[in-house]
C-alpha positions as CSV (number, residue, x, y, z in Angstrom):
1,X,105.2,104.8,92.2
2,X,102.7,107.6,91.6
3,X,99.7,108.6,94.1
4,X,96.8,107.3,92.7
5,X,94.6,108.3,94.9
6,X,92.9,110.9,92.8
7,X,93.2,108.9,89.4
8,X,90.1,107.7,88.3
9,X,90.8,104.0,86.8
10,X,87.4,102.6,85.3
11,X,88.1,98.8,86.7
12,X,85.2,97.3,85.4
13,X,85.9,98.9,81.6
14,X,89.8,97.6,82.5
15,X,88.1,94.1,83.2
16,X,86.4,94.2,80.0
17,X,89.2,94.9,77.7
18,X,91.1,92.5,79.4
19,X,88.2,89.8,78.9
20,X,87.9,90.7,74.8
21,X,91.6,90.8,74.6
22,X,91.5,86.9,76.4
23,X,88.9,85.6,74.0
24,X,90.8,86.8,71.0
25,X,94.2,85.7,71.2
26,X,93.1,82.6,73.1
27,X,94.5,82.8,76.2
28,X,92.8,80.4,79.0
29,X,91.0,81.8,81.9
30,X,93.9,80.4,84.4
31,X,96.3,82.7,83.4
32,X,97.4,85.5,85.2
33,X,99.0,89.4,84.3
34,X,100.7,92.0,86.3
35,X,99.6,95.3,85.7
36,X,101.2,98.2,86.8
37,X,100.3,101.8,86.5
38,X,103.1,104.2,86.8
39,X,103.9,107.8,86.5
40,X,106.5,109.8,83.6
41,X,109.8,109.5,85.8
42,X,109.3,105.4,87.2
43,X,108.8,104.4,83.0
44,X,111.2,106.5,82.0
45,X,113.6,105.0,84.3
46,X,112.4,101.4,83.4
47,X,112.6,102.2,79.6
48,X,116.5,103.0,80.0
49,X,116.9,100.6,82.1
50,X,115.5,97.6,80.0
51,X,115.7,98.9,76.4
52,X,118.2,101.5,76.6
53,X,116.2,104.3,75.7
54,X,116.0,107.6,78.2
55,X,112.9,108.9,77.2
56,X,109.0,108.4,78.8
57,X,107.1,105.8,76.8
58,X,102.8,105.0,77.3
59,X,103.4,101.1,78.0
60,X,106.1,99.0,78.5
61,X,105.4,95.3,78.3
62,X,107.8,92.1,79.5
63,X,106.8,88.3,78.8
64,X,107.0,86.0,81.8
65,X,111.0,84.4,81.3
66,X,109.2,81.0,82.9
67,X,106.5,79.7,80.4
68,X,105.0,76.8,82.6
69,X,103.7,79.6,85.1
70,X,100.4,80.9,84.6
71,X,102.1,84.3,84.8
72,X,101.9,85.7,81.1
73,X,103.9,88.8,82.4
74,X,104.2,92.1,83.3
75,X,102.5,95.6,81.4
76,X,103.1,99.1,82.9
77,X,101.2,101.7,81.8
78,X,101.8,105.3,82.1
79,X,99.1,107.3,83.8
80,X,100.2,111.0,83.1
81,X,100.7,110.7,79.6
């Protein structure tokens, strides 16, 4: 995984799209996602990995396989693009 420790993430604007995104596609307040932020050579390995394609990509994004869960699933998003 990359070092974030000089990547500015804006949480609280990150918080906010997440909240808009909630309210518009309905999704209850109980429900929880997994977001990971990655750099060019950890989602291009995931991309071949999990769709066959060896190339860098900005998001990758897998539903939860176990829809009772509150766990809507995973999104990785790559920082260095």
């Amino acid at each position: 995984m990359p070092n974030l420790s000089q990547t500015f993430l804006d949480i609280e604007k990150l918080q906010k799209v997440f909240d808009v995104v909630s309210r518009e596609e309905n999704i209850s307040s109980d429900k929880t996602l997994n977001l990971t932020l990655s750099d060019d050579n950890d989602i291009q390995s995931l991309n071949k990995k999990f769709r066959g394609k060896n190339s860098k990509t900005d998001v990758l994004s897998f539903p939860s396989e176990i829809n009772f869960l509150p766990m809507l699933g995973d999104i990785i998003i790559d920082i260095e693009v």
